[in-house]
PDB file with one MODEL, atoms N, CA, C and O in Angstrom:
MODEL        1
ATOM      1  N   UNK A   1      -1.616  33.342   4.254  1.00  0.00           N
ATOM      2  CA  UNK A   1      -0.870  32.111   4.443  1.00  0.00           C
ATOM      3  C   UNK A   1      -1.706  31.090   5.211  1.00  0.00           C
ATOM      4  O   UNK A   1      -1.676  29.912   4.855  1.00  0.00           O
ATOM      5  N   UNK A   2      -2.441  31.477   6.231  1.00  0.00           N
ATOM      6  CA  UNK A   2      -3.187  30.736   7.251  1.00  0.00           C
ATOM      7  C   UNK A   2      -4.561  30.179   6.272  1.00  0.00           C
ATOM      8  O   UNK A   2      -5.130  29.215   6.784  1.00  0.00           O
ATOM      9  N   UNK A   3      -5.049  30.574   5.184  1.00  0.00           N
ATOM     10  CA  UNK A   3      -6.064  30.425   4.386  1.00  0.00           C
ATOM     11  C   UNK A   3      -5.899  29.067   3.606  1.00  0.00           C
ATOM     12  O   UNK A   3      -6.598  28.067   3.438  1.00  0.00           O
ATOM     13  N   UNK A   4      -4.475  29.552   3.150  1.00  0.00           N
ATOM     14  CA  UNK A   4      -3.968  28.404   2.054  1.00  0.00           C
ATOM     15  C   UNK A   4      -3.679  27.193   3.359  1.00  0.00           C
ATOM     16  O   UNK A   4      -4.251  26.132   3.108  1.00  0.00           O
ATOM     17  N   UNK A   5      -3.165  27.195   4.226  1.00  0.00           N
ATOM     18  CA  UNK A   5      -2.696  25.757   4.682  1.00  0.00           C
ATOM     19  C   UNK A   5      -4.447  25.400   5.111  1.00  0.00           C
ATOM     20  O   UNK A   5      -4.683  24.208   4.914  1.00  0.00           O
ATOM     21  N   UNK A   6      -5.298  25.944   5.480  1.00  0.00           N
ATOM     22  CA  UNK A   6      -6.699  25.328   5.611  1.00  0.00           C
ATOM     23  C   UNK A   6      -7.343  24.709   4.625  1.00  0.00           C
ATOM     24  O   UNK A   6      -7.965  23.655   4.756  1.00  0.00           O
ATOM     25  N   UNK A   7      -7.172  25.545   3.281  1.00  0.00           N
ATOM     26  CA  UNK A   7      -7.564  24.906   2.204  1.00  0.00           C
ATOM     27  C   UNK A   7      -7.068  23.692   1.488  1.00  0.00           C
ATOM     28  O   UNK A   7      -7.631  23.307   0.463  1.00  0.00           O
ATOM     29  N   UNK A   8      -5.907  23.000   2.056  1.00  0.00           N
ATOM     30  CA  UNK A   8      -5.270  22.340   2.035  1.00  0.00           C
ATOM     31  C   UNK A   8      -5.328  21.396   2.685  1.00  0.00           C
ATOM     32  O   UNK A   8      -5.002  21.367   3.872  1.00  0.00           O
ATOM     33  N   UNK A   9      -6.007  19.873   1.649  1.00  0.00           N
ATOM     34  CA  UNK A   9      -6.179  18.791   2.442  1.00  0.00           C
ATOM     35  C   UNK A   9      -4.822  17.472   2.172  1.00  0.00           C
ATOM     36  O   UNK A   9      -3.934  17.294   1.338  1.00  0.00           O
ATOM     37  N   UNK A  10      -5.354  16.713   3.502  1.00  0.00           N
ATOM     38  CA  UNK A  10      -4.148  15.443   2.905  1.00  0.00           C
ATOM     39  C   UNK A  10      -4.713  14.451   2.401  1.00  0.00           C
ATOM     40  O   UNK A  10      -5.678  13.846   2.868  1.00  0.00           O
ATOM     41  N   UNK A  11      -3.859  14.132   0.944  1.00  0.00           N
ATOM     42  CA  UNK A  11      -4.550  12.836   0.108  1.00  0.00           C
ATOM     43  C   UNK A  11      -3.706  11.878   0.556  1.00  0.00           C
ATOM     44  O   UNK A  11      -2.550  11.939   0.976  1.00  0.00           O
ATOM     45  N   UNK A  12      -4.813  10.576   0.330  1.00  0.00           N
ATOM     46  CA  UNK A  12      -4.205   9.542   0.634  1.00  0.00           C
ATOM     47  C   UNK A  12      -3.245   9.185  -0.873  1.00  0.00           C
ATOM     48  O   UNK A  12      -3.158  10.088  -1.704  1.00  0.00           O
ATOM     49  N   UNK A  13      -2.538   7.803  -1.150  1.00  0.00           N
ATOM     50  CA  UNK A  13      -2.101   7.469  -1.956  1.00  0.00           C
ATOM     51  C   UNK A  13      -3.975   6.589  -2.727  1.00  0.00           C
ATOM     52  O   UNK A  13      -5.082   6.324  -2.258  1.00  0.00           O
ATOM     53  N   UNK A  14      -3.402   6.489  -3.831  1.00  0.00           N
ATOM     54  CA  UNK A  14      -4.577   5.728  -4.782  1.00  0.00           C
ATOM     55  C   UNK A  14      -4.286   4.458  -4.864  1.00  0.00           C
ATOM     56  O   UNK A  14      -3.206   4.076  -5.315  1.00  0.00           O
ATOM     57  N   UNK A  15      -5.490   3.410  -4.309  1.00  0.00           N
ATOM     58  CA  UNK A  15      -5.537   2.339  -3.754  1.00  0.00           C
ATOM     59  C   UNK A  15      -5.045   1.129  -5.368  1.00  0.00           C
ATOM     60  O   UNK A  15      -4.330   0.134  -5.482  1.00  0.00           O
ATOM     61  N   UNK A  16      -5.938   1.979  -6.374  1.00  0.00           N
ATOM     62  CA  UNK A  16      -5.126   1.096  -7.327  1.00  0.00           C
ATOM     63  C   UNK A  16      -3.996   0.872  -7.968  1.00  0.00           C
ATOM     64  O   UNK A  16      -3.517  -0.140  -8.479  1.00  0.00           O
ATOM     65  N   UNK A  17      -3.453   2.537  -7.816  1.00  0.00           N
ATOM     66  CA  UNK A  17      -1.978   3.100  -8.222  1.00  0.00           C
ATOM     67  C   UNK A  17      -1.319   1.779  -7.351  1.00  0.00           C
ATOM     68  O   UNK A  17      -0.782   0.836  -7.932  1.00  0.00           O
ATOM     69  N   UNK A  18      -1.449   1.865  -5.866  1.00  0.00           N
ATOM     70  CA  UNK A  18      -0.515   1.073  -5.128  1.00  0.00           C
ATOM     71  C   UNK A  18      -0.699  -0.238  -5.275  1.00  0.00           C
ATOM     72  O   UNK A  18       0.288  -0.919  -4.995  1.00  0.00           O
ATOM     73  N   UNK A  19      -1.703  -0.835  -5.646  1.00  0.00           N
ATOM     74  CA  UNK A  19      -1.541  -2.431  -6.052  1.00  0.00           C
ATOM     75  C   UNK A  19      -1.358  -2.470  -7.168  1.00  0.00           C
ATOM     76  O   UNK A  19      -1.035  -3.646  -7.334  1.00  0.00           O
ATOM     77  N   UNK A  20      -1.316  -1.742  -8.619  1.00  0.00           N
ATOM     78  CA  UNK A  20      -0.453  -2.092  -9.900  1.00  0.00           C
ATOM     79  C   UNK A  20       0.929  -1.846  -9.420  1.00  0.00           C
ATOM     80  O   UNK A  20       1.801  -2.670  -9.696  1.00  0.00           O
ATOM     81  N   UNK A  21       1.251  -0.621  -8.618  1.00  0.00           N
ATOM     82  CA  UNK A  21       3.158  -0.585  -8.376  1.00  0.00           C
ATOM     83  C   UNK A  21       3.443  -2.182  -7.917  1.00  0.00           C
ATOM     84  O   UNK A  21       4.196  -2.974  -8.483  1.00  0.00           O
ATOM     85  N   UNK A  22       2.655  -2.406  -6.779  1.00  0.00           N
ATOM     86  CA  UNK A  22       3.180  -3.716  -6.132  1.00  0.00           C
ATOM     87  C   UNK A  22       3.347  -4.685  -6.928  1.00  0.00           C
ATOM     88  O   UNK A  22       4.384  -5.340  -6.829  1.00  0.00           O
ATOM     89  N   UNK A  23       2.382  -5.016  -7.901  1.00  0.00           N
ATOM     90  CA  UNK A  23       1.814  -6.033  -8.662  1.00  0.00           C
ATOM     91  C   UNK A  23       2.733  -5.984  -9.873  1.00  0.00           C
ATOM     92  O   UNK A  23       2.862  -6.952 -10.623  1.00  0.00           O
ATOM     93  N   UNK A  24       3.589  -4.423 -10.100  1.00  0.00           N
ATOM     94  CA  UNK A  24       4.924  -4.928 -11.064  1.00  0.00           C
ATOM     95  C   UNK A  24       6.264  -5.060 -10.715  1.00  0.00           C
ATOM     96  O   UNK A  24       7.195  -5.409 -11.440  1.00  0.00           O
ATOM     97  N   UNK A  25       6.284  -4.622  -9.053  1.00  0.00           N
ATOM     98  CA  UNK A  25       7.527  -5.052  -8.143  1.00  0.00           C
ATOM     99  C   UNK A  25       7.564  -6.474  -8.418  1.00  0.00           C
ATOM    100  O   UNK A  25       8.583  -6.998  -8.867  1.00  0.00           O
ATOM    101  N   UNK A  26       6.520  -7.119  -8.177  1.00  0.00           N
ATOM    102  CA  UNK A  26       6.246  -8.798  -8.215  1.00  0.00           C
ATOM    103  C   UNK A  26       6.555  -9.267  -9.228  1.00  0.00           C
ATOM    104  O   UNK A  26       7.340 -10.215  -9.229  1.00  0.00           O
ATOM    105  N   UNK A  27       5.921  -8.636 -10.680  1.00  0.00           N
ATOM    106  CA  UNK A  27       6.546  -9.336 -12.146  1.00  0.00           C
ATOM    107  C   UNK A  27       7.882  -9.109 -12.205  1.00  0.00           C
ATOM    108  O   UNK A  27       8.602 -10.083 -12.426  1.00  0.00           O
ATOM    109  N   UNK A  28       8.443  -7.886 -12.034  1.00  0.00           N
ATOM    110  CA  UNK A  28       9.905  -7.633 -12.359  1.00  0.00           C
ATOM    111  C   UNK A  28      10.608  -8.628 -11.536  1.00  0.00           C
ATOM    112  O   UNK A  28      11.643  -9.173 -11.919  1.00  0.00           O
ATOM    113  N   UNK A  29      10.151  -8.821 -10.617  1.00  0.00           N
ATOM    114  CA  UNK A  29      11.238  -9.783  -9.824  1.00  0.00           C
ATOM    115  C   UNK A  29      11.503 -11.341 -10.219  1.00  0.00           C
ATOM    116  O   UNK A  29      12.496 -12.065 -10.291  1.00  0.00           O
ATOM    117  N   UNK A  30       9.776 -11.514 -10.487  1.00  0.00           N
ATOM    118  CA  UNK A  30       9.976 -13.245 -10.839  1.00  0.00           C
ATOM    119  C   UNK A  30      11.019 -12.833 -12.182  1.00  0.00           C
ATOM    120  O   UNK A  30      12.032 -13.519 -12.324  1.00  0.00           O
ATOM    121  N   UNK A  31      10.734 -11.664 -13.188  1.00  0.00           N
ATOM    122  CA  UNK A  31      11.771 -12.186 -14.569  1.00  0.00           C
ATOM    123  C   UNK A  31      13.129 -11.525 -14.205  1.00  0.00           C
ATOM    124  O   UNK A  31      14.031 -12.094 -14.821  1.00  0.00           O
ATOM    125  N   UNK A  32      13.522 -10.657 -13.523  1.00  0.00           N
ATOM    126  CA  UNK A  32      14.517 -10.639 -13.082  1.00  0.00           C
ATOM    127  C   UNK A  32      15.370 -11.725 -12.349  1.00  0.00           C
ATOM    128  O   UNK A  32      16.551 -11.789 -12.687  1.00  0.00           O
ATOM    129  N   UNK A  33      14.883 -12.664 -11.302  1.00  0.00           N
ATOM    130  CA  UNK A  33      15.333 -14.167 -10.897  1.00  0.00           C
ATOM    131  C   UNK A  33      15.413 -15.337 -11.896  1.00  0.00           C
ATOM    132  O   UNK A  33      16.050 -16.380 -11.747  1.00  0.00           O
ATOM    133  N   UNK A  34      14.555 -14.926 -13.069  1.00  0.00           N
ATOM    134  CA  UNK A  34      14.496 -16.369 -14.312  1.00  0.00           C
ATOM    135  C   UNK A  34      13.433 -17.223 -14.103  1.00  0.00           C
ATOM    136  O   UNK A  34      13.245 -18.159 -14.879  1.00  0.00           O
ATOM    137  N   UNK A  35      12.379 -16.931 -12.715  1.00  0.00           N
ATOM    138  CA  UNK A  35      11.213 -17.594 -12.615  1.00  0.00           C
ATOM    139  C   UNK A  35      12.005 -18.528 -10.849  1.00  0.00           C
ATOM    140  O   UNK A  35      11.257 -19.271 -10.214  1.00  0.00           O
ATOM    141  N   UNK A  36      12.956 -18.374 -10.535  1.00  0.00           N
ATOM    142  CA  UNK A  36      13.054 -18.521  -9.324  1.00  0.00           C
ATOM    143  C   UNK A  36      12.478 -17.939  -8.517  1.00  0.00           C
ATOM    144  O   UNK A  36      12.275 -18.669  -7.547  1.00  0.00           O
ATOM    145  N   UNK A  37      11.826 -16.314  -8.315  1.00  0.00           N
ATOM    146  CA  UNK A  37      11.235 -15.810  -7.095  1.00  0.00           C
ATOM    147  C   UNK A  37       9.618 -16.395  -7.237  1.00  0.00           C
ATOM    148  O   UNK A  37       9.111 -16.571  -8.345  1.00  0.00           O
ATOM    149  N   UNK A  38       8.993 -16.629  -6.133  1.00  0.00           N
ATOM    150  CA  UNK A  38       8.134 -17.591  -6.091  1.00  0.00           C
ATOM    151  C   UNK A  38       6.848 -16.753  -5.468  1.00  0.00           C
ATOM    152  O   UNK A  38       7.194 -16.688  -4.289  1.00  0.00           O
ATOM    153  N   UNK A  39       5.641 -16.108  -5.545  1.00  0.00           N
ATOM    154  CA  UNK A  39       4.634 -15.913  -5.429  1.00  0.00           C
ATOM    155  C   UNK A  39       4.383 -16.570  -3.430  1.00  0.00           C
ATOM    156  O   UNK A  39       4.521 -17.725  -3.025  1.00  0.00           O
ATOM    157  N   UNK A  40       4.050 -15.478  -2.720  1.00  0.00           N
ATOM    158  CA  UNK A  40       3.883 -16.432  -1.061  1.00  0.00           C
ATOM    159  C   UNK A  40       2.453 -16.688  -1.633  1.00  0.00           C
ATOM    160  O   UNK A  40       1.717 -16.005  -2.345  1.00  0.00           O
ATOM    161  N   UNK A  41       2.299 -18.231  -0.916  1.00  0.00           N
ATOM    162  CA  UNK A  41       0.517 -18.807  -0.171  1.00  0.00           C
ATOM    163  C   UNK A  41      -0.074 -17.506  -0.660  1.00  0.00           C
ATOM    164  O   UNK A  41       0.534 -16.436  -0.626  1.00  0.00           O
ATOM    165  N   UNK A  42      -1.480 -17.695  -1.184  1.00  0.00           N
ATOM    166  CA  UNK A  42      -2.582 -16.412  -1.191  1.00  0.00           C
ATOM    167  C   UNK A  42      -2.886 -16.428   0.473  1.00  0.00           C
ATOM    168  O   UNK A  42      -3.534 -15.443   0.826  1.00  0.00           O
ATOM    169  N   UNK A  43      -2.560 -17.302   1.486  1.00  0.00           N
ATOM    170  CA  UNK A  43      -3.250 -17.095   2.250  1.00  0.00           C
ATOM    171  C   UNK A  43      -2.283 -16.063   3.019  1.00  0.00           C
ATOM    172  O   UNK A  43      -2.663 -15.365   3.959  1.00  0.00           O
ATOM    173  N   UNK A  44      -1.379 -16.065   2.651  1.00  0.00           N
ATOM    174  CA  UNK A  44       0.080 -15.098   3.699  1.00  0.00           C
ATOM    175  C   UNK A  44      -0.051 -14.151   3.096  1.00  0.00           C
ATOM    176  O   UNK A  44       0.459 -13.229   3.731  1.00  0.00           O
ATOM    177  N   UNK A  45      -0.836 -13.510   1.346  1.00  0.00           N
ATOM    178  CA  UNK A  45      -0.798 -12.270   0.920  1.00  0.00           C
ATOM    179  C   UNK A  45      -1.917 -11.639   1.623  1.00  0.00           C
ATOM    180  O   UNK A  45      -1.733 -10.458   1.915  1.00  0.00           O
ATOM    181  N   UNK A  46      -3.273 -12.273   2.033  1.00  0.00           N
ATOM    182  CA  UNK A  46      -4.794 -12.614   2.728  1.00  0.00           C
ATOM    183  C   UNK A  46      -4.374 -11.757   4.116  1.00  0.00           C
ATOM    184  O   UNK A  46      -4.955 -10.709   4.395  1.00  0.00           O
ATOM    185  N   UNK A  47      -3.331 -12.302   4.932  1.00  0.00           N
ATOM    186  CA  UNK A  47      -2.944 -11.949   6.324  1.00  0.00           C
ATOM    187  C   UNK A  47      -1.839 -11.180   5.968  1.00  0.00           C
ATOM    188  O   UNK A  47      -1.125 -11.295   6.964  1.00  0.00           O
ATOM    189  N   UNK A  48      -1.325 -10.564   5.284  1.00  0.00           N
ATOM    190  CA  UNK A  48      -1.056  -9.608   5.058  1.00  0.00           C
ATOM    191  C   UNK A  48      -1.585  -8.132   4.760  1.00  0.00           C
ATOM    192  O   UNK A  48      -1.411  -7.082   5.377  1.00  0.00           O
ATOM    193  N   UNK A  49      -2.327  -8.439   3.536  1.00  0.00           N
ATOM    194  CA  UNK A  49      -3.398  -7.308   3.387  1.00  0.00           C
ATOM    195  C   UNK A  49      -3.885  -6.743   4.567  1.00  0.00           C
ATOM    196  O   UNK A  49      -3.872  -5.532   4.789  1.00  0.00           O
ATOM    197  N   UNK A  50      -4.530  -8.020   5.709  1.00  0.00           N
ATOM    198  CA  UNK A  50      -5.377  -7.344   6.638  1.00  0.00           C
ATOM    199  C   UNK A  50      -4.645  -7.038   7.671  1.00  0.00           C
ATOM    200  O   UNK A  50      -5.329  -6.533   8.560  1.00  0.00           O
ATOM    201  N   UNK A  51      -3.232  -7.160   7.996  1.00  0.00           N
ATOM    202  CA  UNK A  51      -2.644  -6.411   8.691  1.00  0.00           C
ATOM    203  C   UNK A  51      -2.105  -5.193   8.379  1.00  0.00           C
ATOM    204  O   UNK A  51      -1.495  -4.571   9.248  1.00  0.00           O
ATOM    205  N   UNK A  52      -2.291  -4.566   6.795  1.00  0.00           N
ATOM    206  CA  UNK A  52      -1.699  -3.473   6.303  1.00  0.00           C
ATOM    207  C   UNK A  52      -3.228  -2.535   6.477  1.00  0.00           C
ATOM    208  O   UNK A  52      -3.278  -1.386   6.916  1.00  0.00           O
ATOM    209  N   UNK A  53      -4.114  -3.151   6.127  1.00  0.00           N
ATOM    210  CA  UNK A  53      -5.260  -2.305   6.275  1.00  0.00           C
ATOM    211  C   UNK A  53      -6.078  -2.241   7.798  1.00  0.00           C
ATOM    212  O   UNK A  53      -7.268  -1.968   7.957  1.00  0.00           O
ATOM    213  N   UNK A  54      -4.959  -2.612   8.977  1.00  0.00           N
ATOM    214  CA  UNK A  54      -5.195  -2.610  10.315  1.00  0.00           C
ATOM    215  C   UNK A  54      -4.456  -1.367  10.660  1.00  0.00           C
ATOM    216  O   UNK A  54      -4.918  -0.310  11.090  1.00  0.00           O
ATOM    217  N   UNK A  55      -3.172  -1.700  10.381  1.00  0.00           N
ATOM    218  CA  UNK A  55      -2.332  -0.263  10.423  1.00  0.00           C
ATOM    219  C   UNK A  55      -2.756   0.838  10.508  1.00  0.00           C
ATOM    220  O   UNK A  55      -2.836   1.684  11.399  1.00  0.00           O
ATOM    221  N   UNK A  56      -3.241   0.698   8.692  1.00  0.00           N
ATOM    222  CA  UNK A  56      -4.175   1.710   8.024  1.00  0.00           C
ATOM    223  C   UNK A  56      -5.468   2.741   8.769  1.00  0.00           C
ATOM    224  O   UNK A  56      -5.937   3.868   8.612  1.00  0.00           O
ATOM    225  N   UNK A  57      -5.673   1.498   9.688  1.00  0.00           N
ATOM    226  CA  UNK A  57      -6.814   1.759  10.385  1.00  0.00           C
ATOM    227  C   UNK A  57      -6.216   2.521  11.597  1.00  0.00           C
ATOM    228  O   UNK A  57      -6.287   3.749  11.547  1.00  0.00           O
ATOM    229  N   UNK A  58      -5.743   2.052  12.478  1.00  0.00           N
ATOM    230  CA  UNK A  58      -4.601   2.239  13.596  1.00  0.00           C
ATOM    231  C   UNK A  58      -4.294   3.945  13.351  1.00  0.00           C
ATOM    232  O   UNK A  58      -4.690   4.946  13.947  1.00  0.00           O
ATOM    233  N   UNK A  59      -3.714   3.809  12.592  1.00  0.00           N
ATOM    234  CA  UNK A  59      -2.967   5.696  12.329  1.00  0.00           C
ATOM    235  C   UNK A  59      -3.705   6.174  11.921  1.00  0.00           C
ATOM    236  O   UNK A  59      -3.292   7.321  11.751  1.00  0.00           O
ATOM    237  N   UNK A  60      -5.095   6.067  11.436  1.00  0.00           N
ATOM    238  CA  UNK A  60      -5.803   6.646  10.597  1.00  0.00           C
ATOM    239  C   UNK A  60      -6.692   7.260  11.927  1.00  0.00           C
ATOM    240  O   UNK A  60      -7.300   8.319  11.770  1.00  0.00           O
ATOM    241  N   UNK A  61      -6.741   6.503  13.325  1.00  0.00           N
ATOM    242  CA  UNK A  61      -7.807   7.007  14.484  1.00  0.00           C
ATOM    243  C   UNK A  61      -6.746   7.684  15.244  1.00  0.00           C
ATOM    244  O   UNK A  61      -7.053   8.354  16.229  1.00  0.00           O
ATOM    245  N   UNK A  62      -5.152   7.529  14.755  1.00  0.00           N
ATOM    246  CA  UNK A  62      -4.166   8.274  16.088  1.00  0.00           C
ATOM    247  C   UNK A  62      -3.886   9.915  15.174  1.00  0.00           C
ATOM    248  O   UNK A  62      -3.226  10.818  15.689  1.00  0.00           O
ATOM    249  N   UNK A  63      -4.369  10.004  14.126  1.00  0.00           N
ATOM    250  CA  UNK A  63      -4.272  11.274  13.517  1.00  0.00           C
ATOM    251  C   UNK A  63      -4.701  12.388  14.120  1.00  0.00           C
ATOM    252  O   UNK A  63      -5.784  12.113  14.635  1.00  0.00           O
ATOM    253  N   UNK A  64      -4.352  13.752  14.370  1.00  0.00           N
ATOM    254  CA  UNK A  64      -5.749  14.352  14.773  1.00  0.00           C
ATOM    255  C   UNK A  64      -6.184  15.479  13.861  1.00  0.00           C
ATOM    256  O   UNK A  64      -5.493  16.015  12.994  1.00  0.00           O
ATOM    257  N   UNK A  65      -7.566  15.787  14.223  1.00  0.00           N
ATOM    258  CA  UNK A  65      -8.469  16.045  13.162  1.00  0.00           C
ATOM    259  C   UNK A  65      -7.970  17.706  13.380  1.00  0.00           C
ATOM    260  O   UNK A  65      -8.444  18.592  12.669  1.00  0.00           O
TER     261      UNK A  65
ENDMDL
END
């Protein structure tokens, strides 16, 4: 039992998997609204990203090895 949980690593999620999911949360919604839901500033998706990949960073050094 102690063999198998060693051999056993943790995957992350797949970086492109998660920006096509996002990227059809986003289409479904604008045609679900009729073209009312509106795309934020690239610059608020910009400061977004880099606060998700701060996080990312953040829990990724409070993990332990």
């Amino acid at each position: 039992m102690a063999e198998r949980e060693q051999n056993e690593t943790k995957r992350f999620p797949d970086v492109l998997t998660l920006l096509a999911g996002i990227g059809t949360l986003l289409v479904s919604a604008y045609v679900l609204t009729d073209g009312a839901f509106h795309i934020p500033n690239p610059t608020w998706l910009l400061a977004g990203g880099a606060l998700f990949v701060g996080i990312l960073m953040l829990a990724s050094s409070l993990r332990k090895r």
